[in-house]
C-alpha positions as CSV (number, residue, x, y, z in Angstrom):
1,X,12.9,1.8,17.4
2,X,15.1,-0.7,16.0
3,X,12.6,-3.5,13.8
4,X,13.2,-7.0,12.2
5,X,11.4,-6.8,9.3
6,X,11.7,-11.1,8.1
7,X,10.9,-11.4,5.0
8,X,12.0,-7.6,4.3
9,X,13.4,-7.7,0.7
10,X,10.1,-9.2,-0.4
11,X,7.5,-6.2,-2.5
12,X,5.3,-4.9,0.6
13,X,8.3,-6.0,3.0
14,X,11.0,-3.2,1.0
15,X,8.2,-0.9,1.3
16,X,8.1,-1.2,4.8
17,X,11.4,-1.0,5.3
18,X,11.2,2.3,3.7
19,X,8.8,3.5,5.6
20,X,10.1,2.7,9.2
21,X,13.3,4.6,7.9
22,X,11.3,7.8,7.1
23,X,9.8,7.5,10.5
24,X,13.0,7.5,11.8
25,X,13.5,4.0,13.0
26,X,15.9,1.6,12.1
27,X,14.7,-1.4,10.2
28,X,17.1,-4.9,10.4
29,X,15.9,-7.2,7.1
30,X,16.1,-11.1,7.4
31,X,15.7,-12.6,4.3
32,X,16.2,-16.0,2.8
33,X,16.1,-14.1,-0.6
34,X,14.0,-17.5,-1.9
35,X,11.5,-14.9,-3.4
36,X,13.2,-11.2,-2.1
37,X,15.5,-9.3,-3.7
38,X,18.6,-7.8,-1.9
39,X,18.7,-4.5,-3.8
40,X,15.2,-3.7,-2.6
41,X,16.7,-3.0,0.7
42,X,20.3,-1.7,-0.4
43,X,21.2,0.5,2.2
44,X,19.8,-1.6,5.0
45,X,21.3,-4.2,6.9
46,X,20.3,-7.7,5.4
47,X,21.1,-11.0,7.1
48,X,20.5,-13.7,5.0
49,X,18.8,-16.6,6.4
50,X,15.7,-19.1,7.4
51,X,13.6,-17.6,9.9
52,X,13.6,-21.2,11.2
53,X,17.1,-21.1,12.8
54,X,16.1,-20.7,15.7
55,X,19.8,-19.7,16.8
56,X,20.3,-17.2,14.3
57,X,16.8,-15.5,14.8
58,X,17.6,-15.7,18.9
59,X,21.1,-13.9,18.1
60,X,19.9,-11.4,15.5
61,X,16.9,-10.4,18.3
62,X,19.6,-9.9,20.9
63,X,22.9,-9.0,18.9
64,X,20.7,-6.1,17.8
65,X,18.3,-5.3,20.8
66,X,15.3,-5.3,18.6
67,X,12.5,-3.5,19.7
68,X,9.8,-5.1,17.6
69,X,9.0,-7.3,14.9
70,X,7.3,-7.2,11.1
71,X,6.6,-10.2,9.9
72,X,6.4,-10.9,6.2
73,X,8.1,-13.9,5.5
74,X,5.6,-16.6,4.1
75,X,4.9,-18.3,0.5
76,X,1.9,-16.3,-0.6
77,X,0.8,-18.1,-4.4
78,X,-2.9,-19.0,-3.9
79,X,-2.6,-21.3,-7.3
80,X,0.1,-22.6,-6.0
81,X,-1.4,-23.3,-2.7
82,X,-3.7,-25.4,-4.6
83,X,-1.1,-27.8,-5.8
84,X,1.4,-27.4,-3.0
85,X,-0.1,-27.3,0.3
86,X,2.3,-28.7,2.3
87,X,4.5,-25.7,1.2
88,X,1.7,-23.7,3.1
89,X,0.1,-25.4,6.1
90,X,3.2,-26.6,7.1
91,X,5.8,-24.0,6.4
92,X,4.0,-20.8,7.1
93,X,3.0,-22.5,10.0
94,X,6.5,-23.4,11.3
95,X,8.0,-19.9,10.2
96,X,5.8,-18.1,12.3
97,X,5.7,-20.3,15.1
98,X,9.9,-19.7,14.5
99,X,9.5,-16.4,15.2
100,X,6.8,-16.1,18.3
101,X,9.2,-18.7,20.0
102,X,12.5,-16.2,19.5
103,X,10.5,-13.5,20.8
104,X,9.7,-15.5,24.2
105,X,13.0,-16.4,24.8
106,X,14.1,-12.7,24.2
107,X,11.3,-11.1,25.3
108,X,10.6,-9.4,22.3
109,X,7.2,-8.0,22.9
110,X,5.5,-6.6,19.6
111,X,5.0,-8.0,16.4
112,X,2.5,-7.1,13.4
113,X,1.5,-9.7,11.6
114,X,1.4,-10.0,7.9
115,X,-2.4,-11.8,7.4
116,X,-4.9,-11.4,4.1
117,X,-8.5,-11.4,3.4
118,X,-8.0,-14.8,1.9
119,X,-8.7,-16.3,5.5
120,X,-12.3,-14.9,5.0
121,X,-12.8,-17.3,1.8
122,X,-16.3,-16.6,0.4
123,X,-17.7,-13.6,2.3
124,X,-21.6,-14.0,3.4
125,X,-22.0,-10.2,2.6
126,X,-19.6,-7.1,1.2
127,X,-17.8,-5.4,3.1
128,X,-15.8,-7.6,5.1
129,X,-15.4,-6.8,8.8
130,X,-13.2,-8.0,10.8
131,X,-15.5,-10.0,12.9
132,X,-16.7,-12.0,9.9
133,X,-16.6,-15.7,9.8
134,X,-13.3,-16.9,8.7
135,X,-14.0,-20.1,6.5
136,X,-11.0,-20.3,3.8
137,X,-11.5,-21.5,0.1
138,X,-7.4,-22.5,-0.4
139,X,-4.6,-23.5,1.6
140,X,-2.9,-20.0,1.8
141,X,-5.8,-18.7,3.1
142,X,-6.0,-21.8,6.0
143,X,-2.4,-21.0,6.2
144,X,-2.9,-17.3,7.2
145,X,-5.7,-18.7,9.7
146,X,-2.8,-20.9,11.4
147,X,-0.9,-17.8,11.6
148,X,-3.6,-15.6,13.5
149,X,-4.8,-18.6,15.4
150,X,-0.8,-19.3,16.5
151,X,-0.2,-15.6,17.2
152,X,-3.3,-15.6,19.6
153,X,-1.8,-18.1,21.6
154,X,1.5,-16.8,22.0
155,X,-0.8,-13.6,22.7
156,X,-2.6,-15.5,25.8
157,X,-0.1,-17.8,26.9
158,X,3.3,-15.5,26.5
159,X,1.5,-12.0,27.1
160,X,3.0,-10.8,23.7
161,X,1.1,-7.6,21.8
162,X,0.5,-8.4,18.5
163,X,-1.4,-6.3,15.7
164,X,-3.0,-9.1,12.6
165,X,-3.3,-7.4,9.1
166,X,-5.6,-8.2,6.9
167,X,-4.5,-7.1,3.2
168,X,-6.8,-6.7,0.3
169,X,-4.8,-7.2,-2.8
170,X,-1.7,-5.4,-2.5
171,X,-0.6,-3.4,-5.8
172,X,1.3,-0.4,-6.8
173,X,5.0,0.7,-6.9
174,X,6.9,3.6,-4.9
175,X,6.7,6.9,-7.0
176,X,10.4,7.1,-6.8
177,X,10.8,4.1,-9.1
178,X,13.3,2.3,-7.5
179,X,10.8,-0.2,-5.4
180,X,8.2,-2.6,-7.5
181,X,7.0,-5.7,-7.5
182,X,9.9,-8.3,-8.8
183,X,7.8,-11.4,-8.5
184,X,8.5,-14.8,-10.5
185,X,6.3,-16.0,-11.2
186,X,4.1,-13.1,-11.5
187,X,0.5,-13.3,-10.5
188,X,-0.3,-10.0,-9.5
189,X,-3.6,-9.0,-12.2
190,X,-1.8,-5.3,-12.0
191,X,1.4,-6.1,-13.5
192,X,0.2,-8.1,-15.7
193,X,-2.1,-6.4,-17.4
194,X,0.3,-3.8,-17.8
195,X,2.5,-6.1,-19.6
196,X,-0.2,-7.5,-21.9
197,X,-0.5,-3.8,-23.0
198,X,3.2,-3.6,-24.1
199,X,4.6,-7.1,-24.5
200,X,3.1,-8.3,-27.9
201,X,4.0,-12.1,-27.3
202,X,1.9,-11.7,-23.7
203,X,-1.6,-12.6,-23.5
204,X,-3.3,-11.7,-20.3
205,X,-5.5,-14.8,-18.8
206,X,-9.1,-13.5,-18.1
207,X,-10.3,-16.7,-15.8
208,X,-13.9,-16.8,-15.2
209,X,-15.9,-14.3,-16.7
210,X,-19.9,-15.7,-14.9
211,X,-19.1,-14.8,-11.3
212,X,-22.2,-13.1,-9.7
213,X,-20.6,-9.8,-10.5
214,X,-21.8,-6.7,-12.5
215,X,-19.9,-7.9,-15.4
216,X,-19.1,-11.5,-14.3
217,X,-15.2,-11.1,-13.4
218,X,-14.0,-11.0,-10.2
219,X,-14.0,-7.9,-7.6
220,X,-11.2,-7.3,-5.5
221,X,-9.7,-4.3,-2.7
222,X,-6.7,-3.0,-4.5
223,X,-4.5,-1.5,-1.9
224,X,-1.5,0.5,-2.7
225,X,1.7,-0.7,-1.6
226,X,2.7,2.5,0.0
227,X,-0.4,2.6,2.0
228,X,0.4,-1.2,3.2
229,X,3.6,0.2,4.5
230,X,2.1,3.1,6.3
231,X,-0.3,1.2,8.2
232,X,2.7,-1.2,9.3
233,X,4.4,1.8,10.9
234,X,1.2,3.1,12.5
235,X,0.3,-0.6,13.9
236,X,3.8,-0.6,15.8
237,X,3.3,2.8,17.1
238,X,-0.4,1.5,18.2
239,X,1.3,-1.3,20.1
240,X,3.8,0.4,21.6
241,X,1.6,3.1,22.9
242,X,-1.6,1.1,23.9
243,X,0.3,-1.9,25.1
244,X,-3.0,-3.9,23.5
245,X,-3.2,-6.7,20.6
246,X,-5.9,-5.8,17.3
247,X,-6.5,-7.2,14.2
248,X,-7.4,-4.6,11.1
249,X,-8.2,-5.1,7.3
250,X,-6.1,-3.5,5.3
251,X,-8.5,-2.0,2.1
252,X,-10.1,0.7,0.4
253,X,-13.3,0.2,1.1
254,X,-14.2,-0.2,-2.5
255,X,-13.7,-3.3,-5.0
256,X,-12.5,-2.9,-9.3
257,X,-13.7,-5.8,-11.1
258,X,-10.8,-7.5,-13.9
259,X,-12.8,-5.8,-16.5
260,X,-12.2,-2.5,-14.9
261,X,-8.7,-3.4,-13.9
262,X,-7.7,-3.9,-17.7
263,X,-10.1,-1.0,-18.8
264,X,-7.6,1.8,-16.7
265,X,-4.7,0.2,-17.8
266,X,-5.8,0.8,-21.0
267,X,-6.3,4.7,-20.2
268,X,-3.4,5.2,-18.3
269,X,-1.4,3.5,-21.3
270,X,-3.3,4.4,-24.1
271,X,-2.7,1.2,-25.3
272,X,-5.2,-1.9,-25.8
273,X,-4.8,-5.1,-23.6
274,X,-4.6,-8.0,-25.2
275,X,-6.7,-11.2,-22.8
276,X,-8.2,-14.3,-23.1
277,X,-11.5,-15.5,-21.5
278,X,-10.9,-18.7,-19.6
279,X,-12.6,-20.8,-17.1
280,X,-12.5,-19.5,-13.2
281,X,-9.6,-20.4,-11.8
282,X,-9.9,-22.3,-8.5
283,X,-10.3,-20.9,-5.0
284,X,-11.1,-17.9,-6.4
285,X,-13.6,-16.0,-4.5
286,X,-16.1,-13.6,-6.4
287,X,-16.2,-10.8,-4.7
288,X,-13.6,-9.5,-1.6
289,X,-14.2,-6.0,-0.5
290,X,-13.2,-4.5,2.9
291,X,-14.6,-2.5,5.5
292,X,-11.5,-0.5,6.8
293,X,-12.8,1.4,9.7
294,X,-10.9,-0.6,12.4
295,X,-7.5,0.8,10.7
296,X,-9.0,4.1,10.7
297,X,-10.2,4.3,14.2
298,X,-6.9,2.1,15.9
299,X,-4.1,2.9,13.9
300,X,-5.3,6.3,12.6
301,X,-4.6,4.8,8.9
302,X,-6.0,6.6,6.1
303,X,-4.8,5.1,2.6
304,X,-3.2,8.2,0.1
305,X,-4.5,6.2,-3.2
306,X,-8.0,5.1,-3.7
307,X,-8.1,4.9,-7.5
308,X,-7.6,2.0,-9.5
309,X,-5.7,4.6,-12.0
310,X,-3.3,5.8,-9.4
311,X,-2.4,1.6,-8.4
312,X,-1.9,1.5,-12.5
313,X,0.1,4.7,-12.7
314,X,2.3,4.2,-9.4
């Protein structure tokens, strides 16, 4: 199956791509390289451009006879969402909206949908299914909504098959080393944590430490990287062989608070973490947690790493 992964030199994007080439399909990457990085896809073809020419995207869908389409490429900072919202609402918006149009005038029939557990905002209960009220807290959240909401037109108007998934907090790095997360800013709690174990100049910001928590900090669904990618492969193989649209969360089933984030770094380093307590950041939900038997029971997904020490580790 030849894919268009957009947004394919980004961190779960390169992981993807790696997976559809172990499966034996052939992965095209279009890429802007705004927050990507080319040499997490060396080896793959990489056209570099905005998803919103609409020519090139029409061209690359046809020059190449794609099959299907990934779609990753979105600005994903929830604090920055907060003081940039146009940069969301608007351009996540048009992006996808770029892409569902190039697939109706190529009829280009799949696509799985990069979504996130921020469009459930502030859950009324733990876990989160996927039938949940969907009431976001910050603009990337709303932005995601658009997405899905977009994508369910196109859906009912256009007849395309589309699979929405819902990430937990993505985190981890390929065992093989050579695929991590190359974000800057960073703002993944994961990475930087580790880095407030090593880097003495770094001081790791704690932010809110009264949330209605065991131990007051936030709870979050890691999800390993790897296991993202897996489930992407899986959800194109579902479409493909049910011919049917389905949304999924994408979790563990089981939420680590900051505390016990920066407590396994500290084992797997055996080195202390230097933080600072501050006050809750904004749009922060206290608690998101999934319930991730939809993947299990459509897609056939079962995540390899479930340990907060293994998302540290690898």
């Amino acid at each position: 199956m030849k894919v268009l992964v957009t947004g394919g030199a980004g961190y779960i994007g390169s992981h993807t791509v790696r997976a559809l080439k172990l499966n034996g399909d052939i992965p095209i990457v279009i890429d802007n390289l705004s927050s990507g990085h080319s040499e997490l896809v060396k080896g793959t073809e990489l056209i570099m451009g905005d998803i919103r020419d609409s020519e090139l995207l029409e061209e690359t869908i046809r020059n190449h006879k794609i099959d299907s389409i990934i779609h990753f490429a979105a600005n994903s900072l929830v604090g920055e969402s907060m003081t940039k919202p146009a940069k969301y609402l608007r351009d996540n918006l048009d992006m996808t909206i770029s892409v569902l149009e190039a697939m109706v005038s190529t009829d280009c029939r799949n696509i799985v949908v990069s979504s996130s557990a921020a469009v459930y905002g502030i859950p009324a209960h733990i876990p989160i299914t996927e039938d949940d009220s969907l009431i976001p807290v910050n603009p990337y959240g709303q932005s995601k909504l658009f997405m899905e909401q977009v994508v369910e037109w196109y859906v009912k108007l256009f007849g395309l098959r589309a699979a929405r998934l819902r990430y937990f907090n993505a985190a981890g790095a390929h065992p093989d080393g050579d695929l991590k997360e190359l974000h800057n800013p960073e703002t993944h709690l994961i990475p930087l944590t580790i880095r407030a174990a090593f880097d003495p100049s770094f001081t790791l910001n704690l932010f809110g430490t009264d949330y209605p928590t065991p131990d007051g900090t936030c709870i979050r669904d890691y999800v390993h990287v790897c296991d993202l990618a897996s489930a992407h492969v899986l959800a194109l193989q579902t479409l493909e062989r049910d011919k049917t649209s389905f949304i999924c969360n994408l979790g563990i089933g089981h939420g680590y608070s900051v505390r016990e984030v920066i407590n396994a770094v500290e084992i797997v380093t055996g080195r202390k973490v230097k933080y600072l307590e501050c006050k809750r950041r904004v749009g922060d939900p206290p608690m998101l947690v999934a319930q991730a038997i939809a993947a299990r029971q459509l897609i056939g997904w079962q995540p390899k790493y479930n340990k907060i020490e293994q998302m540290v580790q690898w």
